[in-house]
N, CA, C and O atoms as a GROMACS GRO file, in nm:
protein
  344
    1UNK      N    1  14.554  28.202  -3.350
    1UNK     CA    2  14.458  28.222  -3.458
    1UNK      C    3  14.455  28.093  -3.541
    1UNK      O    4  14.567  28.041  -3.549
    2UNK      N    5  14.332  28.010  -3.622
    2UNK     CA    6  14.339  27.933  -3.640
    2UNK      C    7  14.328  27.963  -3.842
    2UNK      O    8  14.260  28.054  -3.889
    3UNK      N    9  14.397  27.882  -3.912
    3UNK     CA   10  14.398  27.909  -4.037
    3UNK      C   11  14.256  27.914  -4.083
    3UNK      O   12  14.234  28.014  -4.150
    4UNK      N   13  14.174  27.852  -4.070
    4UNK     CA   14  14.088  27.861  -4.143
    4UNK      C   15  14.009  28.022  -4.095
    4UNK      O   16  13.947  28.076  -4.187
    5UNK      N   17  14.010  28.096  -3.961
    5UNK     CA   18  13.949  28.244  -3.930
    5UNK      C   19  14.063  28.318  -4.068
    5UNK      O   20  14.015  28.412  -4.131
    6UNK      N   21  14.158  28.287  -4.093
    6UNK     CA   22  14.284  28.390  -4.130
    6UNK      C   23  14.234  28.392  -4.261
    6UNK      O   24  14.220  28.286  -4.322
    7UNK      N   25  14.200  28.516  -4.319
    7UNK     CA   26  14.152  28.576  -4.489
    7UNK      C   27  14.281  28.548  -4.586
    7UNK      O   28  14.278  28.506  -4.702
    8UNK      N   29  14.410  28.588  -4.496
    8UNK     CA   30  14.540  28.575  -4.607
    8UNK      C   31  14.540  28.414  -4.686
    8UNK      O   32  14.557  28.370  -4.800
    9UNK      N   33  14.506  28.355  -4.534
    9UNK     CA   34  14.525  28.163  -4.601
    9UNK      C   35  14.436  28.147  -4.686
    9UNK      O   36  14.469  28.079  -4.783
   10UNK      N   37  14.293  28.199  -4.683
   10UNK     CA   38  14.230  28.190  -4.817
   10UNK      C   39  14.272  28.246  -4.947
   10UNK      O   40  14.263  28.193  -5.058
   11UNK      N   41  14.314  28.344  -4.921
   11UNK     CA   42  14.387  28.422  -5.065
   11UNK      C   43  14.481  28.375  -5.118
   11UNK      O   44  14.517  28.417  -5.228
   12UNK      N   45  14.559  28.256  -5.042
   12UNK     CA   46  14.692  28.241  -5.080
   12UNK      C   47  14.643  28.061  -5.162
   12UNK      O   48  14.694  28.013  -5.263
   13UNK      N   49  14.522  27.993  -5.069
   13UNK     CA   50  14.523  27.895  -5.166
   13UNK      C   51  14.409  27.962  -5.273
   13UNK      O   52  14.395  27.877  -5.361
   14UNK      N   53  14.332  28.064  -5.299
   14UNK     CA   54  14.283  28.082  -5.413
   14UNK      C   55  14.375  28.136  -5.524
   14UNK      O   56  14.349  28.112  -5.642
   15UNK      N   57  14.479  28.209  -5.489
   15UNK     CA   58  14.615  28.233  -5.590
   15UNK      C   59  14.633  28.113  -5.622
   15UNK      O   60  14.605  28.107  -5.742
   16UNK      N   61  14.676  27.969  -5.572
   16UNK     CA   62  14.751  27.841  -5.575
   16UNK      C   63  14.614  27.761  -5.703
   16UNK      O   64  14.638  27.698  -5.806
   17UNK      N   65  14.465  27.800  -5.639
   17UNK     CA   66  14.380  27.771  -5.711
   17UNK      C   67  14.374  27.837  -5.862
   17UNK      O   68  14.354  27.772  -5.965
   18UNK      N   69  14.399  27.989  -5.854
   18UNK     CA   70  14.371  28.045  -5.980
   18UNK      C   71  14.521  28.000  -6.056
   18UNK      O   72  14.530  27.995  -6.179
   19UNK      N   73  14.610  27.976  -5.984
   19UNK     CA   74  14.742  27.918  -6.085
   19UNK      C   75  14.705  27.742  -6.184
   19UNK      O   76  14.754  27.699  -6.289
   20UNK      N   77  14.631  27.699  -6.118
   20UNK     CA   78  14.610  27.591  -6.176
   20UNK      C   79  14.530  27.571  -6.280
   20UNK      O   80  14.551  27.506  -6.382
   21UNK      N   81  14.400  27.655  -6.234
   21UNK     CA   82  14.297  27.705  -6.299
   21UNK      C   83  14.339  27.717  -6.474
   21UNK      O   84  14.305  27.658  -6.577
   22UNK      N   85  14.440  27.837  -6.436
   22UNK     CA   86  14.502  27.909  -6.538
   22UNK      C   87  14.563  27.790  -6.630
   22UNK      O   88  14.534  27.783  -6.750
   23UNK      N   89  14.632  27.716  -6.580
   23UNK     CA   90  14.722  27.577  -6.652
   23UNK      C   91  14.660  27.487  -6.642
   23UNK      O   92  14.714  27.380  -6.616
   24UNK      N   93  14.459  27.497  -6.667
   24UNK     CA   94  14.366  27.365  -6.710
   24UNK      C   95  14.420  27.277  -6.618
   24UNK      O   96  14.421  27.162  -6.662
   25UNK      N   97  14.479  27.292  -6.475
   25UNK     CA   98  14.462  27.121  -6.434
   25UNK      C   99  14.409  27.091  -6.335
   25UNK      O  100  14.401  27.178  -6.248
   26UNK      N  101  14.379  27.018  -6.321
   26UNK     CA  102  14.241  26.947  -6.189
   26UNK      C  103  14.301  27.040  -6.068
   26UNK      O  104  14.420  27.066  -6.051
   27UNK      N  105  14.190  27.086  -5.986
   27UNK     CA  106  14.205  27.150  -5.838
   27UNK      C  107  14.156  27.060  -5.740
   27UNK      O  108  14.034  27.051  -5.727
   28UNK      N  109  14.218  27.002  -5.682
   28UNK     CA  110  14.224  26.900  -5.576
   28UNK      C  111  14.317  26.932  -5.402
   28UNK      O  112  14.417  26.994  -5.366
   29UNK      N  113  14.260  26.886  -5.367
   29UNK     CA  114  14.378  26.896  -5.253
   29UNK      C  115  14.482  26.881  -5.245
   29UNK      O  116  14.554  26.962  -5.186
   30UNK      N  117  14.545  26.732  -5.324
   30UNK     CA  118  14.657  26.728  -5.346
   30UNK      C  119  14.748  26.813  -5.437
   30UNK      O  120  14.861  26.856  -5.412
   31UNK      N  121  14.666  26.828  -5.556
   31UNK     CA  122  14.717  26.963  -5.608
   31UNK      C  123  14.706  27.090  -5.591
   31UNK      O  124  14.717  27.152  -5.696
   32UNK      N  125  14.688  27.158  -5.493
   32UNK     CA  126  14.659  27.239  -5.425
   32UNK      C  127  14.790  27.253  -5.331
   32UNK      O  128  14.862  27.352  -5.342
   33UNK      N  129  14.812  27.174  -5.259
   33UNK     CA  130  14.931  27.148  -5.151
   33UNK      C  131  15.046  27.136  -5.232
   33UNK      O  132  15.149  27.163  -5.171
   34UNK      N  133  15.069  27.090  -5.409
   34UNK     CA  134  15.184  27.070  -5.427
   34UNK      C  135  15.222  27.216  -5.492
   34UNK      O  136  15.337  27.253  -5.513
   35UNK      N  137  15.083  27.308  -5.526
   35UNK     CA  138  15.100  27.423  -5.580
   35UNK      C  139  15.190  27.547  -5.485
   35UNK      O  140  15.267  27.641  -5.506
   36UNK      N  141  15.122  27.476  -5.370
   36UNK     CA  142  15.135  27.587  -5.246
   36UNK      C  143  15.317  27.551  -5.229
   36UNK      O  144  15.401  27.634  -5.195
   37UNK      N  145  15.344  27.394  -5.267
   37UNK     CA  146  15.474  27.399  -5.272
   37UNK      C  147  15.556  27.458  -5.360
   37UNK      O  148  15.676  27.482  -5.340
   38UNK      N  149  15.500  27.482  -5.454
   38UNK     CA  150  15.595  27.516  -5.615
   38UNK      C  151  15.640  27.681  -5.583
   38UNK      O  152  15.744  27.741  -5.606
   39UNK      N  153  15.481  27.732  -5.505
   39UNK     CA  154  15.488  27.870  -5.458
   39UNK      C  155  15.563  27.913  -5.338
   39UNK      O  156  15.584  28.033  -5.318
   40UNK      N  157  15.602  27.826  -5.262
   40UNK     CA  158  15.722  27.837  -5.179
   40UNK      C  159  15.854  27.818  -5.195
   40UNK      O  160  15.934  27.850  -5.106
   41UNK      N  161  15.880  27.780  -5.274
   41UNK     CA  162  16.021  27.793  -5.337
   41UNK      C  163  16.060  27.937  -5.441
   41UNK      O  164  16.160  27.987  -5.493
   42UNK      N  165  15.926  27.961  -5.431
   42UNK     CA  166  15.987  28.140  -5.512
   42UNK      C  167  15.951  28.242  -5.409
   42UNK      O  168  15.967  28.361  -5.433
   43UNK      N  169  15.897  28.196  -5.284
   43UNK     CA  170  15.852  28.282  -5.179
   43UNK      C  171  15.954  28.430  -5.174
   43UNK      O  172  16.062  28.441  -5.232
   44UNK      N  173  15.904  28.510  -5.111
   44UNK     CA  174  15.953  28.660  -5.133
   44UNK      C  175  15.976  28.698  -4.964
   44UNK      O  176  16.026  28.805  -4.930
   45UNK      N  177  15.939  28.614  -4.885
   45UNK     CA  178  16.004  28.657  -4.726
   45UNK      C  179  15.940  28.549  -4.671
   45UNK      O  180  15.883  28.463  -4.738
   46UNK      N  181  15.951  28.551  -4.505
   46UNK     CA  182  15.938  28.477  -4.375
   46UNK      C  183  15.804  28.450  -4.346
   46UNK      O  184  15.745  28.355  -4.294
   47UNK      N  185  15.780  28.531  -4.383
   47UNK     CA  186  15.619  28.574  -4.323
   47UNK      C  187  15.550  28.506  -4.475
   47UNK      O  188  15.493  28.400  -4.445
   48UNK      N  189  15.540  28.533  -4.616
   48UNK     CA  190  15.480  28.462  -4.698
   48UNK      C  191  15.532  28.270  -4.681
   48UNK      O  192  15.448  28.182  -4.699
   49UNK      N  193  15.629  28.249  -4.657
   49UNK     CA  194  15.648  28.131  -4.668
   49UNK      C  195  15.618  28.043  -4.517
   49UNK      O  196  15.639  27.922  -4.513
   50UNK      N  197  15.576  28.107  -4.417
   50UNK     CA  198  15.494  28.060  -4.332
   50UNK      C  199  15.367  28.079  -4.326
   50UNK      O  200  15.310  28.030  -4.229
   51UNK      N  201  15.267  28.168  -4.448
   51UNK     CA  202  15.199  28.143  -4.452
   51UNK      C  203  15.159  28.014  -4.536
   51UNK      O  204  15.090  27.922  -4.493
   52UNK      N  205  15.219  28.024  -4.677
   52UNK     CA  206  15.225  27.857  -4.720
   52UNK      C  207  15.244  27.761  -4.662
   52UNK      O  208  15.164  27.667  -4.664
   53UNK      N  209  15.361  27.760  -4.594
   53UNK     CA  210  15.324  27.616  -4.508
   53UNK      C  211  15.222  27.575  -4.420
   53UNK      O  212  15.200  27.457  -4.396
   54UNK      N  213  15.132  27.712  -4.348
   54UNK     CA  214  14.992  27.658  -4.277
   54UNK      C  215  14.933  27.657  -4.355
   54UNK      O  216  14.848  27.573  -4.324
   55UNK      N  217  14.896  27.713  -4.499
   55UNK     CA  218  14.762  27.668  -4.572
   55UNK      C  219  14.798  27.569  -4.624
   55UNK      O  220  14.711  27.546  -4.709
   56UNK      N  221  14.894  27.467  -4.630
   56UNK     CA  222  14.912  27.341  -4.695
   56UNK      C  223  14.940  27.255  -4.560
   56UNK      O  224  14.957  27.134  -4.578
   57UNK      N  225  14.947  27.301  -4.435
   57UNK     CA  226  14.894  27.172  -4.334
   57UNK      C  227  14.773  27.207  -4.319
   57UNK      O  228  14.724  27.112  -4.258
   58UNK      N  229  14.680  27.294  -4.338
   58UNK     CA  230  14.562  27.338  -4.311
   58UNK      C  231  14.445  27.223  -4.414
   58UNK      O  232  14.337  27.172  -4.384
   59UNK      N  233  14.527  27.218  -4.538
   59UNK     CA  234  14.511  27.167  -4.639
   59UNK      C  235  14.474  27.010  -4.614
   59UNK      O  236  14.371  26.942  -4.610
   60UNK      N  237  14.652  26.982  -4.596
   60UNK     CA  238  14.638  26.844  -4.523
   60UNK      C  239  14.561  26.749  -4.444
   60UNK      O  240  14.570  26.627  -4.426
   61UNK      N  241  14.460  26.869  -4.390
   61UNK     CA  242  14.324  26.786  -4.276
   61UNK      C  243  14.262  26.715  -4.358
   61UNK      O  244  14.240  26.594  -4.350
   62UNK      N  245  14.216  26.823  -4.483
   62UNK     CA  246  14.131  26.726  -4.560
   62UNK      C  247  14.152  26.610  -4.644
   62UNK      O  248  14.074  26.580  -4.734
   63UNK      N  249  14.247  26.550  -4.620
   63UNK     CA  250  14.328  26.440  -4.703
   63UNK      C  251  14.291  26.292  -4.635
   63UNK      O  252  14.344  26.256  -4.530
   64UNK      N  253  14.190  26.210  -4.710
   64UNK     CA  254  14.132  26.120  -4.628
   64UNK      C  255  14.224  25.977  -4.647
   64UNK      O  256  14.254  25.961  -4.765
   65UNK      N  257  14.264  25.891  -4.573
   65UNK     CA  258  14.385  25.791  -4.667
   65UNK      C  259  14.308  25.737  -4.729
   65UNK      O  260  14.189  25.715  -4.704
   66UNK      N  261  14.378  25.707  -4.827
   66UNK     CA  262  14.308  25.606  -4.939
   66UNK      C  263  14.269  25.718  -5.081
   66UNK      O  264  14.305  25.686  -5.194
   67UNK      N  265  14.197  25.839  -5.056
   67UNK     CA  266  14.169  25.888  -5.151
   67UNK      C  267  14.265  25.996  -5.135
   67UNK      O  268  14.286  26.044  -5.024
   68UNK      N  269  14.318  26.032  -5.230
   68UNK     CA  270  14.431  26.112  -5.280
   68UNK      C  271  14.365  26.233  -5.365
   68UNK      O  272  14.427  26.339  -5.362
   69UNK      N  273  14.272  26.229  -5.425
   69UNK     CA  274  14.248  26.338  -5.551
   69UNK      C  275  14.093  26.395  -5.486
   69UNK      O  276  14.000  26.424  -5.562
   70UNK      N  277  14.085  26.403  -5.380
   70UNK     CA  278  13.962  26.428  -5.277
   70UNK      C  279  13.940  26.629  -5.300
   70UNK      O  280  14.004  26.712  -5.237
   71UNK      N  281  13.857  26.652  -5.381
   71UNK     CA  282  13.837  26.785  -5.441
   71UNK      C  283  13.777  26.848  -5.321
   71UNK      O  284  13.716  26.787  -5.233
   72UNK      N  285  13.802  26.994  -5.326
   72UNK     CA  286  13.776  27.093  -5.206
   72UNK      C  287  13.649  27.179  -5.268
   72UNK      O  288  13.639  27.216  -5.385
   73UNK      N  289  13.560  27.200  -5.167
   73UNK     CA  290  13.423  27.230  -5.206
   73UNK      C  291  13.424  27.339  -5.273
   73UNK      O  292  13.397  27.353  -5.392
   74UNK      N  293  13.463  27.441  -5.176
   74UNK     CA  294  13.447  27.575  -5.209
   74UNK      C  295  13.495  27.611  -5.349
   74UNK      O  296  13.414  27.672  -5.420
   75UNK      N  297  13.578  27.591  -5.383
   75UNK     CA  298  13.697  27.551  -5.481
   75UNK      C  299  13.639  27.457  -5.623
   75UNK      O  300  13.705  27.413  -5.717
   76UNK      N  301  13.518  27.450  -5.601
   76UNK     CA  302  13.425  27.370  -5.717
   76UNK      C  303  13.403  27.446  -5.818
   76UNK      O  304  13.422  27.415  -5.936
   77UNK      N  305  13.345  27.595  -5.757
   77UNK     CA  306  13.346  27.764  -5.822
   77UNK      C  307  13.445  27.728  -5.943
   77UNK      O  308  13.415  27.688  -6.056
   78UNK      N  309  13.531  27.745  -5.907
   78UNK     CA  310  13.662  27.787  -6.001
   78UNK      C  311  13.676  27.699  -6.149
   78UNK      O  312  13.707  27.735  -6.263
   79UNK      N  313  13.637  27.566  -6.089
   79UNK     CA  314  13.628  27.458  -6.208
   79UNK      C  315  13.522  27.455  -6.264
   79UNK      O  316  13.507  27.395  -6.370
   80UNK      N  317  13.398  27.535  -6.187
   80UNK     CA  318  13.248  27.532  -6.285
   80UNK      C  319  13.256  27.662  -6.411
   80UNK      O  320  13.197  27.661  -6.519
   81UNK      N  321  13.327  27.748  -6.367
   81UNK     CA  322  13.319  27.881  -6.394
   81UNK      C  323  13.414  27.827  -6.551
   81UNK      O  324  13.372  27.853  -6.663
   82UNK      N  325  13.549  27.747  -6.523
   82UNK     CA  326  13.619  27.722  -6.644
   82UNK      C  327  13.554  27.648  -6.758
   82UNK      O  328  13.574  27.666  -6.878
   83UNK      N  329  13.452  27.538  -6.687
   83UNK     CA  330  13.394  27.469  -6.789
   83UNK      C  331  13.285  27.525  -6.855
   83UNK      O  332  13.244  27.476  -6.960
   84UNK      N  333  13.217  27.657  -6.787
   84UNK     CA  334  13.127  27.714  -6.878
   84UNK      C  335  13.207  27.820  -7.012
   84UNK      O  336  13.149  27.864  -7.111
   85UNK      N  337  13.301  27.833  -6.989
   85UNK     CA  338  13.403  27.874  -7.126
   85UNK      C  339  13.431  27.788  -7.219
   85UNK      O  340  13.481  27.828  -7.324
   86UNK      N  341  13.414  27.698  -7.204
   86UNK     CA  342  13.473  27.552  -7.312
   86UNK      C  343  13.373  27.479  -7.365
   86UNK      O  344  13.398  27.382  -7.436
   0.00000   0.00000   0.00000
């Protein structure tokens, strides 16, 4: 099965998304992948912490060299939605 068909890997970086969201700070790929890390170190079993690690190599595709702070589309939502509150 490939991460991107799998619904959980979306849920798990929109949790990683709504955590950031929540703490005002840029949603990027790279921050995204380091969230998915912060969230694996409090992981709760085998199975959640292998799903973090494929949505943060899943992640990783989109990481072009050179640009580091390379924002994820879908994931635009989340930051339009905050700035119409402010």
């Amino acid at each position: 099965m490939f991460f991107q068909d799998d619904e959980k890997g979306h849920v798990i970086i929109g949790e990683a998304a709504l955590h950031l969201a929540l703490a005002q700070k840029e949603i990027t790929v790279m921050s995204l992948i380091a969230e998915l890390g912060r969230m694996a170190v409090d992981h709760s079993g085998d199975a959640r912490l292998l799903e973090l690690s494929e949505a943060r190599n899943w992640l990783r595709t989109f990481i072009t060299p050179g640009i580091t702070r390379q924002p994820v589309p879908y994931l635009q939502n989340f930051v339009s939605l905050n700035e119409d509150k402010n």
